[in-house]
C-alpha positions in Angstrom: 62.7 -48.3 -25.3 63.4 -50.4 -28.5 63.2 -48.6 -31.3 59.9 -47.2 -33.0 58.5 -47.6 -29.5 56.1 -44.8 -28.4 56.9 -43.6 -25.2 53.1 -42.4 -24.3 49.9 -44.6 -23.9 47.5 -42.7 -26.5 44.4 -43.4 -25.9 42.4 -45.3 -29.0 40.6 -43.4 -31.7 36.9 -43.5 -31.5 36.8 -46.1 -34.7 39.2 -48.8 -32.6 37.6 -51.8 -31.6 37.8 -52.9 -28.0 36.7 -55.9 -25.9 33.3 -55.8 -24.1 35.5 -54.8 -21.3 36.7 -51.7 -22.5 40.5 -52.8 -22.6 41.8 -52.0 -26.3 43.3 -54.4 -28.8 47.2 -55.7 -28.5 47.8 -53.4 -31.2 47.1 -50.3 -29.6 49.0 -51.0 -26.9 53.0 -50.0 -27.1 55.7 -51.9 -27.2 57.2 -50.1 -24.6 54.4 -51.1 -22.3 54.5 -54.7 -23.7 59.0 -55.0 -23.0 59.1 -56.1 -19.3 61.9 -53.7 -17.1 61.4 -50.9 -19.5 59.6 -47.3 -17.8 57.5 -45.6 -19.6 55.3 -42.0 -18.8 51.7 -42.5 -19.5 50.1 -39.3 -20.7 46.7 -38.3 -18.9 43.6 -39.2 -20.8 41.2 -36.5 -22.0 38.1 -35.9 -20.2 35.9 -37.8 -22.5 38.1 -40.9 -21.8 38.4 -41.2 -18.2 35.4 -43.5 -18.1 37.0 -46.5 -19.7 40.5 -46.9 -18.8 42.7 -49.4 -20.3 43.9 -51.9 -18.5 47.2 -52.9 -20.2 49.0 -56.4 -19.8 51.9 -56.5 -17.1 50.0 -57.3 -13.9 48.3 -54.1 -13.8 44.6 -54.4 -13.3 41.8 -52.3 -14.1 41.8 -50.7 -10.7 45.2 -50.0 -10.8 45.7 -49.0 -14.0 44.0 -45.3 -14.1 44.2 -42.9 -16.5 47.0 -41.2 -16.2 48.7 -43.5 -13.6 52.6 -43.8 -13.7 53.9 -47.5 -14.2 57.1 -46.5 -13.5 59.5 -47.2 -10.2 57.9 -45.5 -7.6 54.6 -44.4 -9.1 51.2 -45.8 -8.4 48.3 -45.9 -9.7 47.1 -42.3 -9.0 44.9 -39.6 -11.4 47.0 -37.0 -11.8 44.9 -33.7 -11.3 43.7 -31.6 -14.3 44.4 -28.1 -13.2 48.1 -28.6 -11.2 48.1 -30.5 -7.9 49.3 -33.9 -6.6 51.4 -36.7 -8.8 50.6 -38.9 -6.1 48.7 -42.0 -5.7 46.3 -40.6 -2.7 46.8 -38.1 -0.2 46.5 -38.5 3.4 43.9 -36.6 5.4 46.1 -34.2 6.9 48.4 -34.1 4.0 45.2 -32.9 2.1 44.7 -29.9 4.9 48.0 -28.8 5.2 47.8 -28.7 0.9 44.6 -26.6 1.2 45.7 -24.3 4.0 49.0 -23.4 1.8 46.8 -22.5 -1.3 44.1 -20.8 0.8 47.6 -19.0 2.7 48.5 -18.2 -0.7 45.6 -16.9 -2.3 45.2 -14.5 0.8 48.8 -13.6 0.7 48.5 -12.4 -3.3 44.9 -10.6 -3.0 46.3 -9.0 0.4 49.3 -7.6 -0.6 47.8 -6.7 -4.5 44.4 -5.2 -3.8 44.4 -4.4 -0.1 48.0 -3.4 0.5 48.4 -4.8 3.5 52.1 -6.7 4.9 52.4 -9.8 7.1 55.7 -8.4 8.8 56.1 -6.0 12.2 57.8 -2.7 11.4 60.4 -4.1 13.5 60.9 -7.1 11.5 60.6 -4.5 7.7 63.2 -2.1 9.1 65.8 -4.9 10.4 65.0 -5.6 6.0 66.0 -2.1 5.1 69.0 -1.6 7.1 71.1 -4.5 7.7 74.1 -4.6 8.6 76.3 -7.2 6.1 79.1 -7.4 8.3 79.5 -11.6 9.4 79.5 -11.3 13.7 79.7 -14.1 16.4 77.7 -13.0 18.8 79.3 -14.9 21.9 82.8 -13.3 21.2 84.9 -11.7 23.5 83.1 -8.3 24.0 86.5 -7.1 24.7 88.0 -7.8 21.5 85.0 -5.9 19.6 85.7 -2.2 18.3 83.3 0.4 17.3 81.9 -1.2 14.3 81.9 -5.0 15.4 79.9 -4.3 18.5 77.4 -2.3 16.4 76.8 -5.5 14.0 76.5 -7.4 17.1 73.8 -5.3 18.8 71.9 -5.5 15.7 72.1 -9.0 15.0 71.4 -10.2 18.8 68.3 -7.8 18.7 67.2 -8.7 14.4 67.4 -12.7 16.0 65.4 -12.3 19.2 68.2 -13.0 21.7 66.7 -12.0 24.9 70.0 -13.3 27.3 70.5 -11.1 29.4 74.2 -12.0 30.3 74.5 -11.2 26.7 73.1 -7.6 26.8 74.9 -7.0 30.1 78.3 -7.8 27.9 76.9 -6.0 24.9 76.3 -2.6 27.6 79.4 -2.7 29.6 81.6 -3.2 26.2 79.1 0.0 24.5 79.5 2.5 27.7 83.6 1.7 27.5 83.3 2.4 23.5 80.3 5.1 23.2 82.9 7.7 22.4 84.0 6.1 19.3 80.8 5.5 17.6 79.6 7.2 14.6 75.9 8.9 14.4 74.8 5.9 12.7 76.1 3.4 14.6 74.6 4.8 17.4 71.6 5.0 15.3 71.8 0.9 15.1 72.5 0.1 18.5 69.6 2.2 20.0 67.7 0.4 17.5 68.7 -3.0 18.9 68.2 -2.1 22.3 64.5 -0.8 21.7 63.8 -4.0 19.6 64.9 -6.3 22.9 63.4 -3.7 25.3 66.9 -4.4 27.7 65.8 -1.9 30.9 69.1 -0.9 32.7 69.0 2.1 34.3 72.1 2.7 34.7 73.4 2.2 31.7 71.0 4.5 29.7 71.8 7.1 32.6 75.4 6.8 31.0 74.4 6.7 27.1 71.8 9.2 26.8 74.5 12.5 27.8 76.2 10.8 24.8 73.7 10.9 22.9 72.4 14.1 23.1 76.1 15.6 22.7 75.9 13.6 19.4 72.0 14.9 18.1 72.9 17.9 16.2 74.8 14.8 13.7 71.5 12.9 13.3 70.3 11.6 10.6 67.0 10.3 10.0 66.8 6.9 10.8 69.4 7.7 14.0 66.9 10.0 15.3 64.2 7.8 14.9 65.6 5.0 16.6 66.3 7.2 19.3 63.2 8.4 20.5 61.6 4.8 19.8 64.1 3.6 22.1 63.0 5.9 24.9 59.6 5.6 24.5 60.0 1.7 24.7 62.0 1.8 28.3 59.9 4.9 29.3 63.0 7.1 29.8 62.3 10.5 31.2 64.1 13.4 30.1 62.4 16.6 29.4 65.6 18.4 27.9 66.2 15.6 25.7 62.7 16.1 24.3 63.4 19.7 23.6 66.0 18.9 21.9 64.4 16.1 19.8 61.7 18.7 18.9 64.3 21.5 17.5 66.6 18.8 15.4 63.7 18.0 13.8 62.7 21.0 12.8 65.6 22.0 11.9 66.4 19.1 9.5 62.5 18.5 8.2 64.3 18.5 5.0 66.2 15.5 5.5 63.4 13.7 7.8 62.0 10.5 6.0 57.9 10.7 6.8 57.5 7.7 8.1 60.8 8.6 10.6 58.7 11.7 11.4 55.4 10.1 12.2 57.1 7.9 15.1 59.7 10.7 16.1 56.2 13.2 16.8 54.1 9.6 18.2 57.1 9.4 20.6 57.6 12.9 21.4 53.6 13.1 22.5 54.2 9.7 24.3 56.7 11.0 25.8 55.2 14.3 27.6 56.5 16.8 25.4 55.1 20.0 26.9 56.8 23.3 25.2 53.7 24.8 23.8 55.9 26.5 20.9 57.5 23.6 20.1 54.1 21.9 19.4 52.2 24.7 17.2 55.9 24.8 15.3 55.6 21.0 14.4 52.1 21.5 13.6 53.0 23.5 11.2 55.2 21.6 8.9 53.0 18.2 10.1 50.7 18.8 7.2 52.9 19.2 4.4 55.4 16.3 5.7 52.6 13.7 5.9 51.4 14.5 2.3 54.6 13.0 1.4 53.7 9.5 3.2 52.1 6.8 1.7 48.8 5.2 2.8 51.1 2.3 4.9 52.8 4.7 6.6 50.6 7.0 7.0 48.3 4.6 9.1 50.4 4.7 12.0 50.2 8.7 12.0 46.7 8.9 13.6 47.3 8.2 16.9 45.1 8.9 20.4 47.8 10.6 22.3 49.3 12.6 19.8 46.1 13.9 18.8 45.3 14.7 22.4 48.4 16.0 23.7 50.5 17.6 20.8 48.9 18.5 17.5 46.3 21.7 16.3 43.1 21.4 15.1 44.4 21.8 11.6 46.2 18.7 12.2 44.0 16.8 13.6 41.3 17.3 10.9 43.3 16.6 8.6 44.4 13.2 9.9 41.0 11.9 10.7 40.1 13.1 7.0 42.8 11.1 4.8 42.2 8.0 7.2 38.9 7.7 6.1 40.2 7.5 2.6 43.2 5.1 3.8 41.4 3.0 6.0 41.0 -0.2 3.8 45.4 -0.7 4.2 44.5 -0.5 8.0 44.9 -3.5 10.4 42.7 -4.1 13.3 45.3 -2.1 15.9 45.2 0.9 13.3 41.3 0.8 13.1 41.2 0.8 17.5 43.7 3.4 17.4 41.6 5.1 14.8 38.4 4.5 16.9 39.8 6.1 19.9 41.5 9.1 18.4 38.2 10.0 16.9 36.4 9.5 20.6 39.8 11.6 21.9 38.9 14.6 19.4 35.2 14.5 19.9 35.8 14.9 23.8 38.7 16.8 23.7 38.2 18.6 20.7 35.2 20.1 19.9 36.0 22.9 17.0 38.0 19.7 15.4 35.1 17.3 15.2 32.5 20.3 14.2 35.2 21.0 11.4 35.0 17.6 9.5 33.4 16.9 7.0 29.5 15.0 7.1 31.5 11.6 5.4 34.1 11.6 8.0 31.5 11.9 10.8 29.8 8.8 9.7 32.5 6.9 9.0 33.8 7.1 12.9 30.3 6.4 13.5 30.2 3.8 11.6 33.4 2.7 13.1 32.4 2.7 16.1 29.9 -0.3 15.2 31.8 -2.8 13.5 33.6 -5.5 15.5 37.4 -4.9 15.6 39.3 -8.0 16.5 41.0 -7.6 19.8 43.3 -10.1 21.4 42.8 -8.1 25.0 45.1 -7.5 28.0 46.1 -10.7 30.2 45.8 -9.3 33.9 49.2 -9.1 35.8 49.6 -10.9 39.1 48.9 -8.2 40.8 45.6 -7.4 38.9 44.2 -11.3 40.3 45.6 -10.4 43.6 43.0 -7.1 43.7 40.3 -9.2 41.9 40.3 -11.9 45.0 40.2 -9.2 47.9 37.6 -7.7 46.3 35.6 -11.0 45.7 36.4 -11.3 49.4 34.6 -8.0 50.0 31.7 -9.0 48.3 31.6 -6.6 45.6 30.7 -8.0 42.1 33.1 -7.0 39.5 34.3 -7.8 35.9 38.0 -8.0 35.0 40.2 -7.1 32.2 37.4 -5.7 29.1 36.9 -3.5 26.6 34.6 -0.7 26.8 34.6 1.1 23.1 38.4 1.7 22.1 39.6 2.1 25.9 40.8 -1.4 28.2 39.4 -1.5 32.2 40.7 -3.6 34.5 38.2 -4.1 36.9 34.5 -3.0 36.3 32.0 -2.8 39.3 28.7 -3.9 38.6 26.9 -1.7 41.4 25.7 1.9 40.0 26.4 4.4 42.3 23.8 7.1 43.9 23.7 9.7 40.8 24.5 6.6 38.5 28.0 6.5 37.5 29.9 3.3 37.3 33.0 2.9 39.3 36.2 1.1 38.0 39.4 0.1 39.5 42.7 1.1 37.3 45.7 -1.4 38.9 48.7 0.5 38.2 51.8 -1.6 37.5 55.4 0.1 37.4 54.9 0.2 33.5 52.1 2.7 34.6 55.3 5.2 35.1 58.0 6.6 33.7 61.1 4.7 34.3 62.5 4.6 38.2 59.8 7.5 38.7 56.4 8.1 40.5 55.0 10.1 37.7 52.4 8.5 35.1 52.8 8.5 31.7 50.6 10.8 29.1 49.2 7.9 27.6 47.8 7.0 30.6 47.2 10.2 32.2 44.8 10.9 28.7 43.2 7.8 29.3 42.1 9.0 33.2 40.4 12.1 31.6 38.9 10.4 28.8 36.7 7.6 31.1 36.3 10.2 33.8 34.5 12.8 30.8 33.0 9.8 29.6 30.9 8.9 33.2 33.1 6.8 34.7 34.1 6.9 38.5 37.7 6.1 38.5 39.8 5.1 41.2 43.4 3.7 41.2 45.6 1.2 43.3 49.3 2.0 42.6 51.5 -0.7 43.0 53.7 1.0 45.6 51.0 2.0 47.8 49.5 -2.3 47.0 53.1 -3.5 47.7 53.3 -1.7 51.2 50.6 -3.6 52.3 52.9 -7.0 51.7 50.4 -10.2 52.1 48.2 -9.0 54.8 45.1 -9.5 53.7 43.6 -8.1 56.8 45.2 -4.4 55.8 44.2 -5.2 52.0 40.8 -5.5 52.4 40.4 -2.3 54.2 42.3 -0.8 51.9 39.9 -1.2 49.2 37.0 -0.3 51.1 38.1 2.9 51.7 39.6 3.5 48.6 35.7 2.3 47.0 33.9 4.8 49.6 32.2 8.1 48.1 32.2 9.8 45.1 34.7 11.3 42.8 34.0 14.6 41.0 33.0 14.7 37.2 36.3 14.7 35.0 39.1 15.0 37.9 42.3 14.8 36.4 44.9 12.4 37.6 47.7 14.1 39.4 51.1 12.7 40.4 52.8 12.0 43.8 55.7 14.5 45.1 58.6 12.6 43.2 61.0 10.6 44.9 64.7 9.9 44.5 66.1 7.4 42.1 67.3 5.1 45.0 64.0 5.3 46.9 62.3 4.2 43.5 64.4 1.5 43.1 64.2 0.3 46.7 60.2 0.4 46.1 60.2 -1.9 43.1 62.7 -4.2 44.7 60.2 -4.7 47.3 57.4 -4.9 45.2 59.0 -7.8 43.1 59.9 -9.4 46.3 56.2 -9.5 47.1 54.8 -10.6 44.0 57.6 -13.8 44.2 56.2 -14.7 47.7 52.8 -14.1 46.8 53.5 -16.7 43.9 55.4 -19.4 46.4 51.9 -19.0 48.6 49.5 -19.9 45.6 52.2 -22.5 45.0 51.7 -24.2 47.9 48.4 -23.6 48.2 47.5 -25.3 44.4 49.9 -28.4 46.2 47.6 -28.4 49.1 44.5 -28.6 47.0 45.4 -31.6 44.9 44.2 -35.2 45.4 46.4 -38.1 45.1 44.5 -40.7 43.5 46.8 -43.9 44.5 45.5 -47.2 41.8 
């Protein structure tokens, strides 16, 4: 700008004298404003002045010359927003949403985090945060170029990104088993990690790893011997030994045991099926004092149906369902169901518990009990519709896939029976059992005691027995009606089957997944069969 120019557009003092139109007198206006080519900021007018804009010389006009408008290249003639925003001449509809979503995201994000102390990432995602491994992998390399240390970057980079290829995990196991003597406690710590995150279900190859492992246990460290047991709990793997062995390491390094590493080591060792009664009353013991050391994040994952039901004392079990009332604002919608039916568990279950707390906790679970927890549900399996349909073929009304209080029911029959129970039908998939076996898993095994106490008349269609039955409908249907005919005693326990061998099991789910692929070409053909053509 020349010089002595101003460089703002001020607006006029209130004794200037203007034009019946508002627009000031030449000599207000700058002579940077007046110099054609030369760019000049214009400052935004004060609130008293935005109803008389001047409209300066230069082809500018009084509609496009707002206050606080920018005359330079590439500015329009926009009002710049008094608190932040937009330095933009308008802003498109969806331009205008998106902008509002991100402060609304924002303002959540801060009064979340600040008052209710609550995270927007998995576990999964927070611990692939804390322990990282720095070292810079290629993922599709030559697995048989990889040593101890590469391959334990690799497994934990392919599992922190998602990869689910499983010609890559295949690589990744074949190269682990030929290494899995050379590994240090924590990188097998990692790599158990990774394969629990990708949920990678090879029998064989954990048949191979796990001996390893447990020759390594007594060298665990915390975060090794977490990852660990979340690992087996993920594929299901059944090893009663192992579990004993857990139990005792961690007992005997308590010390050294983070608390939130203890909280899923004990949730995995009820889940699990950990049955050494001295085992259990010695972890109840030390529970208490270890979980004082958690905070209120961590400790939300502690109170937890099955371990409450299958492993610790009433002690324990008071004292969880106590501090989570006090906690309970940190807790997310899956800790608040989990914390509904641990409190149904230990009123069933656990009379001398539930007597023993206090009138405030009492209420609380009541109160609980009430309030609408959002629940995303269970989307049947293909075998679940398969039931459903035979059954509608039968006649029998029915409701599929609900919630009734904290516990999920596949299929709800709507006829009452003589002394007015309710029946249900449980469709047990192969992730009913433990891995490769025909034995059910505690969580489930809890949940068949808890709706039988509860009224309910259960009965159950295991896949195996469903897949037998191949695509006959005409043996289905009878099936079901004898499975549906008379009455089941008052809180029968589920038992399991006379175990079978590894191979048979695996024989048995090959044929079950060959089923459930022809069942799909059928429907296939059948949804071909059903369309209409309309030829214009």
């Amino acid at each position: 700008a020349p010089e002595g120019a101003s460089a703002f557009a001020r607006p006029p003092s209130s004794g200037a004298s203007s034009s019946s139109s508002g627009a000031p007198s030449s000599a207000l206006a700058p002579r940077a404003l007046q110099a054609p080519g030369v760019f000049a900021v214009a400052r935004p007018l004060p609130l008293p002045w935005l109803h008389a804009a001047p409209a300066y010389a230069g082809g500018l006009g009084a509609s496009q010359a707002l206050a606080g408008g920018c005359w330079g290249p590439g500015g329009g003639g926009g009002v710049r927003h008094r608190r932040g925003g937009i330095f933009q001449a308008w802003v498109r509809p969806q331009e205008k949403a998106a902008l509002r979503a991100i402060k609304d995201e924002s303002r959540l994000r801060k009064h979340g985090v600040a008052r209710y102390n609550k995270r927007w990432r998995s576990w999964a995602q927070n611990r692939v945060r804390q322990y990282q491994l720095p070292l810079p992998v290629t993922l599709t390399s030559d697995t048989a170029l990889m040593d101890a240390t590469y391959m334990t970057a690799c497994v934990q980079k392919a599992a922190a990104l998602r990869k689910h290829d499983l010609h890559l995990w295949r690589g990744f196991s074949k190269r682990v088993l030929e290494l899995k003597d050379e590994f240090l406690p924590e990188q097998l710590g990692y790599i158990l990690w990774g394969y629990g995150k990708s949920s990678f279900l090879d029998g064989s190859f954990y048949a191979d790893f796990v001996p390893t492992i447990k020759r390594q246990l007594p060298n665990f460290q915390s975060h090794a011997l977490m990852s660990f047991m979340w690992c087996m709990k993920r594929v299901k793997w059944q090893d009663k030994d192992m579990l004993r062995i857990v139990a005792q390491h961690s007992l005997d390094s308590m010390d050294v045991l983070r608390p939130s590493d203890f909280i899923k080591v004990t949730n995995a060792l009820a889940g699990l099926g950990l049955s050494d009664s001295g085992l259990r009353i010695a972890l109840s013991r030390v529970a208490v004092s270890k979980l004082e050391q958690c905070t209120a994040q961590q400790f939300r994952d502690a109170v937890h149906p099955v371990t409450i039901g299958c492993l610790w004392t009433d002690d324990v079990v008071v004292y969880l369902l106590e501090r989570f009332r006090r906690i309970f604002i940190t807790a997310r919608p899956m800790h608040l169901m989990k914390a509904y039916e641990a409190a149904v568990v230990c009123r069933v279950q656990r009379p001398d518990a539930w007597r023993a707390l206090s009138r405030e906790a009492k209420q609380f679970y009541v109160r609980l009990s009430q309030r609408h927890i959002p629940d995303a549900g269970r989307e049947p399996s293909p075998m679940h519709w398969d039931v459903s349909r035979h059954l509608a073929d039968l006649g029998e009304a029915h409701r599929n896939a609900f919630r009734w209080g904290p516990f999920h029911i596949d299929i709800g029959l709507e006829e009452l029976e003589e002394d007015e129970r309710r029946r249900c039908l449980m469709v047990d998939t192969p992730a009913s059992f433990f891995y490769g076996t025909d034995e059910y898993l505690p969580p489930r095994l809890l949940q068949h005691k808890m709706l039988t106490a509860l009224g309910w008349d259960v009965r159950r269609v295991r896949w195996d027995d469903w897949s037998n039955l191949e695509l006959d409908s005409e043996k289905k249907r009878p099936f079901l009606t004898n499975l549906l005919a008379g009455s089941r005693p008052v809180g029968e326990e589920l038992s399991d089957r006379p175990g079978s061998k590894p191979a048979e099991a695996r024989e048995k789910l090959r044929k079950f997944r060959e089923v459930l692929r022809r069942a799909e070409e059928e429907e296939q053909k059948a949804r071909e069969s059903r369309k209409i053509d309309f030829d214009i």
